[in-house]
NUKE-28329 format. One record per residue: z, y, x of N, C-alpha, C in turn; residue number from 1. Coordinates in steps of 0.1 Angstrom, whole numbers, m for minus. Atoms other than C-alpha are relative to their C-alpha. Example, Ala and Ser with C-alpha at 12.3 -4.5 7.8 and 13.67 -1.06 7.14 Angstrom:
NUKE-28329
0,m12,9,78,m45,123,0,12,9,1
0,m11,m9,71,m11,137,8,11,m8,2
END
This chain:
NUKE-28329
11,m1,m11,0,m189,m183,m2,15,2,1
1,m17,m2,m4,m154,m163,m22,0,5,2
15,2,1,m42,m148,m177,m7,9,17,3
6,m3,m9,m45,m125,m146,m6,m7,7,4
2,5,m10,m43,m147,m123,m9,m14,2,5
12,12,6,m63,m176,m140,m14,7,m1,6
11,m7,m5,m92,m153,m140,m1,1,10,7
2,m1,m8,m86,m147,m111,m6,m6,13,8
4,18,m4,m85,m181,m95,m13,m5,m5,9
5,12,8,m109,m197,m119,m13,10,m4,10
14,m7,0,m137,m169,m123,m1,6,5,11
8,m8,m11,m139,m139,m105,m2,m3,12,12
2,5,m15,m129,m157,m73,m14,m6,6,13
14,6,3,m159,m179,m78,m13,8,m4,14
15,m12,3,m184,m154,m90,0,6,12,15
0,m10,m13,m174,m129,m60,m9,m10,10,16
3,11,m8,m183,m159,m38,m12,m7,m1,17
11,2,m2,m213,m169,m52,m7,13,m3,18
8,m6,m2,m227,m135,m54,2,12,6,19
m5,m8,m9,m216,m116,m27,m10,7,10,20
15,m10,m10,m238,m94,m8,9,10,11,21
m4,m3,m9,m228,m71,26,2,14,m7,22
m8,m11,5,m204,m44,14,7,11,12,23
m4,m10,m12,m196,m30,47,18,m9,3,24
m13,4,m3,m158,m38,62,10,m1,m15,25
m12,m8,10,m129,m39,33,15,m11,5,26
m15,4,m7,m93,m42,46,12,m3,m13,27
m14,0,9,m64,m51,21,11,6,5,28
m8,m13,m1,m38,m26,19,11,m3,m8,29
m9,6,10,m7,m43,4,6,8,m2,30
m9,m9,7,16,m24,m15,10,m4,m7,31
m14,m1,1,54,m35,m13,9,10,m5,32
m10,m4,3,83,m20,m31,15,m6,8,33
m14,6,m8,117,m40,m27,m1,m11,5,34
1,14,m8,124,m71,m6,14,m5,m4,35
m10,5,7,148,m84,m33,1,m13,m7,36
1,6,9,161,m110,m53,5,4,m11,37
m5,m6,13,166,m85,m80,m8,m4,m15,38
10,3,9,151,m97,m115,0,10,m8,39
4,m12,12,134,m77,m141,m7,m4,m6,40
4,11,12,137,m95,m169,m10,11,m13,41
8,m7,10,109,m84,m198,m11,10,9,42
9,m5,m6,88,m69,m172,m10,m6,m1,43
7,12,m2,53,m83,m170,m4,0,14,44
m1,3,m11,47,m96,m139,m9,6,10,45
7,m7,m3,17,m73,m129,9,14,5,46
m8,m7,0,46,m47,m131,12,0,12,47
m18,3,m6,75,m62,m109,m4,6,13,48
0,m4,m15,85,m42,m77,4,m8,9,49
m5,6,m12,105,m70,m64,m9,m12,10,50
9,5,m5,90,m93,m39,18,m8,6,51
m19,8,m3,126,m122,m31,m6,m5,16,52
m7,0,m15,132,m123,7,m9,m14,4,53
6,14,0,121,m165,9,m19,6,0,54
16,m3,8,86,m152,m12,m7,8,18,55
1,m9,m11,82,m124,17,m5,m4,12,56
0,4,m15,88,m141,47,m10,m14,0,57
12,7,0,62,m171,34,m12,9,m2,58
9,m9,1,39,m144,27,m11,3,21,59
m3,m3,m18,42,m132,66,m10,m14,8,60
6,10,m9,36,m167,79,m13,m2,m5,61
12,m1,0,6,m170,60,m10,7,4,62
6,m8,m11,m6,m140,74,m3,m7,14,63
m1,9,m11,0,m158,104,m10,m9,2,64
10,15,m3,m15,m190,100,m12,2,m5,65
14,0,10,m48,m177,83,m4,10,9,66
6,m7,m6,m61,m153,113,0,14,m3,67
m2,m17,4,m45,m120,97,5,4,14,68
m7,m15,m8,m40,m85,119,5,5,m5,69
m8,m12,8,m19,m68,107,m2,13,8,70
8,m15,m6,m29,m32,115,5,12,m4,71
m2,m15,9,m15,3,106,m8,8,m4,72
10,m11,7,m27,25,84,m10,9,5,73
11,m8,m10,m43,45,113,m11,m5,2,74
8,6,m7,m57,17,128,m11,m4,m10,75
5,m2,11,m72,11,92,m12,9,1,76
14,m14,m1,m91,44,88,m7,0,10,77
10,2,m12,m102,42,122,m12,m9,0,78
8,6,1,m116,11,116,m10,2,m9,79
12,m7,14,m132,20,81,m11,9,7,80
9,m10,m1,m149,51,95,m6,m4,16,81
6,6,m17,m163,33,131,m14,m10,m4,82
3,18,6,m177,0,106,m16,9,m7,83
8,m5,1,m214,6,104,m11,m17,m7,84
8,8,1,m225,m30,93,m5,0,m17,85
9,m3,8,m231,m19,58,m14,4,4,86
18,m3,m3,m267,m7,71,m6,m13,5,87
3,10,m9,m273,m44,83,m6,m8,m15,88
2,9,10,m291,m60,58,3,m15,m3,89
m1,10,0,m282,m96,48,7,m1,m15,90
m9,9,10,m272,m116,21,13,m11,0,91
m14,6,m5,m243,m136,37,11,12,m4,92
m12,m12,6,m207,m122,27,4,2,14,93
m4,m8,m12,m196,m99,51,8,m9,8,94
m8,9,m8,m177,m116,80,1,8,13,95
m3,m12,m11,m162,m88,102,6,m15,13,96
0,12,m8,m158,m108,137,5,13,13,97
m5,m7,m12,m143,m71,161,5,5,m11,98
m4,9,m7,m118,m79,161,m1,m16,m7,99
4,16,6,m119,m119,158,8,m3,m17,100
m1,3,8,m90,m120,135,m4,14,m11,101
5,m7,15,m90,m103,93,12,9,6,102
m8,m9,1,m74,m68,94,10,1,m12,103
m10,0,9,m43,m64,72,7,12,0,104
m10,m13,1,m22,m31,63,9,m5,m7,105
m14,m2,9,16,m32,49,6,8,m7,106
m7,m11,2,29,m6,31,15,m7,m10,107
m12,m1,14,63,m1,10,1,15,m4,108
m7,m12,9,70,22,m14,16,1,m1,109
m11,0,7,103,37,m21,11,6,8,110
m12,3,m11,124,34,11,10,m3,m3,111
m8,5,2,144,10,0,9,m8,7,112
m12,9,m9,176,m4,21,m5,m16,5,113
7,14,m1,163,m40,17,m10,m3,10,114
8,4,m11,136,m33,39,6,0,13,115
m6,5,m9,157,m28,65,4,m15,3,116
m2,13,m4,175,m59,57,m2,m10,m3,117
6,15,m1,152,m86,48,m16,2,2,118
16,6,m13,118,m75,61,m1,6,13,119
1,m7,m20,123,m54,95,3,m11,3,120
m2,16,m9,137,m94,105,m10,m2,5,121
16,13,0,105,m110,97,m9,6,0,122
11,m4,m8,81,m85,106,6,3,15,123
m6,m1,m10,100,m79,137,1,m13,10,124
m3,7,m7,100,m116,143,m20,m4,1,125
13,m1,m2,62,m115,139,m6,8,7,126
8,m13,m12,52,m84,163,m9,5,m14,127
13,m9,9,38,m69,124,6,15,1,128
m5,m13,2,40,m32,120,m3,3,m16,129
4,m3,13,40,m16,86,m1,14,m2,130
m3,m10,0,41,16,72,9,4,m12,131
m11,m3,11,73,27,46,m2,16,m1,132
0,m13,7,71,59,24,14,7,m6,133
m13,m2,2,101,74,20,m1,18,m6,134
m7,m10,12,114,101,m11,8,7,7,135
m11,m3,m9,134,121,12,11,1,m9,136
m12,m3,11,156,134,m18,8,m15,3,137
m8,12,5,171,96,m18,1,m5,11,138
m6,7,m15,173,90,22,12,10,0,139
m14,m2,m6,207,88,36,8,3,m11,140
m11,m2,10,224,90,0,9,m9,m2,141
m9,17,7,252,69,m9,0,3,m16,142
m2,5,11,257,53,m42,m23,m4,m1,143
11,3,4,221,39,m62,m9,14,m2,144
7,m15,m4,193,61,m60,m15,m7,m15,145
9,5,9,157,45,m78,m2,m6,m5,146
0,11,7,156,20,m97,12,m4,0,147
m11,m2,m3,193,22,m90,1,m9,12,148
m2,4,m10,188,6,m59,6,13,14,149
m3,m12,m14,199,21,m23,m7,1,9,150
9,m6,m10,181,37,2,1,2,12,151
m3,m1,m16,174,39,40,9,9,3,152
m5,m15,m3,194,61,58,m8,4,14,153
8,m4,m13,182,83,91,2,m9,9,154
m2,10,m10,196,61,115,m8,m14,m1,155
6,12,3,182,29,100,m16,5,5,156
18,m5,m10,142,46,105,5,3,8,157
0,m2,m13,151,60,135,2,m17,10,158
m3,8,m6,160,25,149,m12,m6,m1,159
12,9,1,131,8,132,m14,10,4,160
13,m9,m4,105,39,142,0,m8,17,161
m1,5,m16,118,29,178,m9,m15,5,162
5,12,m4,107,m7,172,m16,m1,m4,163
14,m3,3,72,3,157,m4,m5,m11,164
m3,m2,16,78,10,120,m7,14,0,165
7,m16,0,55,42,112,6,1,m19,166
m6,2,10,71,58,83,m6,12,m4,167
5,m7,3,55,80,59,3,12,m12,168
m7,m5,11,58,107,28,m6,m3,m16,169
5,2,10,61,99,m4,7,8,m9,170
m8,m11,10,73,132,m22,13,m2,2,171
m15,m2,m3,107,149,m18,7,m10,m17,172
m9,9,10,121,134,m54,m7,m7,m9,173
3,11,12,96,110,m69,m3,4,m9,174
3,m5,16,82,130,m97,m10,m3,m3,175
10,3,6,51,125,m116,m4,10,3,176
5,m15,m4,29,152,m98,m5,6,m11,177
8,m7,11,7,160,m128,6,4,m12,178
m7,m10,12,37,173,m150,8,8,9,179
m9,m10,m7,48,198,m121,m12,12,0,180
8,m12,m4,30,233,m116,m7,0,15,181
6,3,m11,10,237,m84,11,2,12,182
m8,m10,m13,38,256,m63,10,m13,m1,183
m13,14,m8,65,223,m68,m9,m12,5,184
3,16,m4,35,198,m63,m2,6,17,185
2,m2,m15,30,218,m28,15,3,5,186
m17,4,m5,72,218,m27,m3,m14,8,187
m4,13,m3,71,181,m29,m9,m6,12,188
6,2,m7,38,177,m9,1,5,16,189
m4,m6,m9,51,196,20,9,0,5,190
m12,m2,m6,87,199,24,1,m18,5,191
m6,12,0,92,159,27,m10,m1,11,192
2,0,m18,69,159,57,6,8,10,193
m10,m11,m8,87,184,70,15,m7,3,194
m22,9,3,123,164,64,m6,m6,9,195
1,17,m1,108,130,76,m2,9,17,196
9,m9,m13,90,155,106,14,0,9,197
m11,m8,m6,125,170,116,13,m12,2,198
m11,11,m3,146,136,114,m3,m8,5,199
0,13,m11,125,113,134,m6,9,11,200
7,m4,m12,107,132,158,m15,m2,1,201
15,3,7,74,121,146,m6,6,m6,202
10,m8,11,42,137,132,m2,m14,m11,203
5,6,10,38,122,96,m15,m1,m6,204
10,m5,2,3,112,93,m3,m1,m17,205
7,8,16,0,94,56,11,3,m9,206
m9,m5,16,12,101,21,m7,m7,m10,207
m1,10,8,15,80,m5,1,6,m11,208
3,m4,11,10,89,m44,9,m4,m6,209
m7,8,7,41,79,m66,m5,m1,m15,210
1,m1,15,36,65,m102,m16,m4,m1,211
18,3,4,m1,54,m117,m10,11,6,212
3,m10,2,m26,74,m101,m10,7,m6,213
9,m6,17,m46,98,m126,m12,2,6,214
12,0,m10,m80,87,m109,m12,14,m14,215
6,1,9,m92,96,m145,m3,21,0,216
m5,m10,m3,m81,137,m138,m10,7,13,217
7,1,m13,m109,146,m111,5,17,6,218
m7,m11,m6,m97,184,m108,10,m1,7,219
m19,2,m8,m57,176,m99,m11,m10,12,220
1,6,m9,m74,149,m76,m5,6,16,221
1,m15,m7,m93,179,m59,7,5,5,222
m11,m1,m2,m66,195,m59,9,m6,10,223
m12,7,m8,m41,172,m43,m8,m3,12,224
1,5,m16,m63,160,m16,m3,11,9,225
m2,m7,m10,m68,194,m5,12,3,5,226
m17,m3,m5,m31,203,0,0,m13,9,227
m1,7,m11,m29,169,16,m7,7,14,228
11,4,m7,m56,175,39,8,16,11,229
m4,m10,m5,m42,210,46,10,7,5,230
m12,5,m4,m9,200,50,1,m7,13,231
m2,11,m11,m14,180,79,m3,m12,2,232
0,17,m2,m18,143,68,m13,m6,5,233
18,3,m3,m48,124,81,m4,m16,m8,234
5,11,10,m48,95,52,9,0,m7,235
m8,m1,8,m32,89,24,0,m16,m12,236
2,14,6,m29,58,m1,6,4,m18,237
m1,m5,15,m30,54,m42,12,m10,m3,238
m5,12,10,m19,29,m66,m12,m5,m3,239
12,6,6,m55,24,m75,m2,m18,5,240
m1,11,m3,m61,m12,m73,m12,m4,8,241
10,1,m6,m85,m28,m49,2,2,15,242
0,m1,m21,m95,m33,m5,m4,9,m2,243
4,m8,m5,m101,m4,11,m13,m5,11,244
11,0,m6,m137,1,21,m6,11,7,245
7,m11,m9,m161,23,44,m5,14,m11,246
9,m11,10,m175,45,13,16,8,m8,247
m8,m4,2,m136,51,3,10,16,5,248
m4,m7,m10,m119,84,13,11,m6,0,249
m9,6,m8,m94,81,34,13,7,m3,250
m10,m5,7,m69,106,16,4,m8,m12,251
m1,4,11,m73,80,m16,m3,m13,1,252
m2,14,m1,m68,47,m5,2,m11,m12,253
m2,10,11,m71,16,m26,13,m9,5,254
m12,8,m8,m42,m5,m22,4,m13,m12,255
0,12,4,m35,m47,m35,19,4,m2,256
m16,m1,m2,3,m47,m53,6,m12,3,257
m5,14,m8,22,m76,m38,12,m1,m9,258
m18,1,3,58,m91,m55,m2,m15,2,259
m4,13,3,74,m122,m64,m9,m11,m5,260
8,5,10,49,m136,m88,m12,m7,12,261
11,3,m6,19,m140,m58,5,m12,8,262
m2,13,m10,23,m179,m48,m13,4,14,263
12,m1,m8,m2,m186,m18,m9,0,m4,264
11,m2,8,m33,m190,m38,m7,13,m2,265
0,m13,4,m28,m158,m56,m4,11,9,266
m3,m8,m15,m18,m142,m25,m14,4,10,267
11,1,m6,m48,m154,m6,m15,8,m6,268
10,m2,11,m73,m146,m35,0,14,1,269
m1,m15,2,m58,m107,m34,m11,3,15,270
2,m2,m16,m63,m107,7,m16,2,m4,271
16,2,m7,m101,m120,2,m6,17,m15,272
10,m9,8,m109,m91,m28,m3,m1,m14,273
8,5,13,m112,m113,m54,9,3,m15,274
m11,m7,6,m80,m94,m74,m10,14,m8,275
15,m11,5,m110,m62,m75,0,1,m12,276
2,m1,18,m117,m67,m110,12,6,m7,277
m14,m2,8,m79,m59,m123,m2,21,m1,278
5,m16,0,m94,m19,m112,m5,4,m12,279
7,m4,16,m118,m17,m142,5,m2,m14,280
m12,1,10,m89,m26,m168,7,15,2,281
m11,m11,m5,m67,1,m149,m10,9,m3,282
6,m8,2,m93,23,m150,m3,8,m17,283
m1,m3,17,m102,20,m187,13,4,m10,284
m10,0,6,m69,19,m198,8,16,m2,285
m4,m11,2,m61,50,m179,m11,13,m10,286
10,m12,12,m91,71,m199,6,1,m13,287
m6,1,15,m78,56,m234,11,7,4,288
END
């Protein structure tokens, strides 16, 4: 039995629900890796990057059939920083209604090949947009690159930018920023918008954090979001777990991790918030 998700289901879903009070808008911000049937055996399942092609594309329709928007990351912040009904007093749970349907964000980490060829289909056959973070170091390489998987190349984003794929930076080679010096984390923070800048033709607005991020570290966090901020991006996204709400900045995005493992239930239960609690683990764990 995966205890997460039996908590999940079976108490906090239910507690959130009976004691829920008006928290202002909060958007789910999924956070995809690969669109594989690669396994990764001895992982635990909270862990797994893969998300199998089938899993994916029922994912999608659910979106679908349950009154999801899928929205980009822009359209996100915009709405976060517009959403004024936290000041509205009530005890009913929030029930955003402009627009009618529930806002949704997509992301992937990694820029892995896969996305090209098993979810640009099926978001493509759904009118969704997403947004992919891409390592420039490991676009357009041949042979295996992260996880020894393979990676987009230019032409592939260029093709999927055309179709209305916003693609974003996630550091030139994937390092753990907080064991680099300041001068390679503004290498990495800089030059790979710059790449991604000079190969599509596009301003890069969002950047993405690789690896756990060190919420626990409040100087580096300082730090980094000024460079972001000063660099050009105008949002950015964590690993921290949890929706993205109105009181969140918008450089330090919370973001829900998605794979294989999330039947519909699960799935649904992330969407509505009720996943939230798995933060204050992550959190503690990162202090110890």
């Amino acid at each position: 039995m995966r205890v997460d998700r039996f908590l999940t289901l079976y108490f906090f879903g239910p507690l959130i629900r009976a004691t829920q009070r008006n928290m202002g808008l909060r958007i789910p911000v999924l956070m995809y890796h690969s669109i594989s049937d690669t396994r990764e055996n001895g992982v635990h399942p909270y862990y797994q990057i893969n998300t199998a092609p089938k899993i994916f594309e029922e994912q999608m329709l659910f979106l679908c059939e349950n009154d999801y928007s899928v929205i980009s990351l822009s359209e996100a912040v915009d709405l976060l920083s517009h959403d004024n009904s936290i000041t509205k007093p009530t005890t009913q749970p929030f029930n955003h209604t402009t627009p009618q349907r529930k806002p949704v964000v997509l992301t992937f980490d990694d820029g892995y090949r896969d996305f090209y060829t098993y979810a640009f289909p099926v978001l493509k056959k759904h009118g969704f947009t997403a947004t992919v973070f891409l390592p420039t170091a490991f676009i357009d390489k041949t042979g295996p690159g992260l996880k020894g998987k393979e990676h987009l190349s230019w032409s592939e984003i260029r093709e999927m930018q055309a179709e209305g794929i916003t693609f974003g930076s996630h550091t030139v080679n994937h390092f753990q920023l907080t064991k680099l010096s300041k001068n390679e984390i503004k290498h990495e923070v800089t030059m790979s918008k710059e790449i991604i800048e000079a190969m599509t033709g596009n301003l890069v607005e969002s950047f993405s954090y690789p690896y756990a991020f060190p919420e626990n570290n409040k100087g580096f966090i300082l730090d980094l979001k000024t460079l972001i901020e000063a660099t050009g991006y105008l949002n950015g996204v964590t690993t921290i777990l949890g929706t993205a709400g109105i009181l969140d900045d918008k450089f330090l995005l919370k973001r829900i991790p998605v794979n294989s493992f999330d039947d519909s239930y699960f799935f649904e239960a992330k969407l509505k918030g009720h996943y939230n609690w798995i933060h204050g683990i992550q959190l503690l764990k990162k202090f110890l």
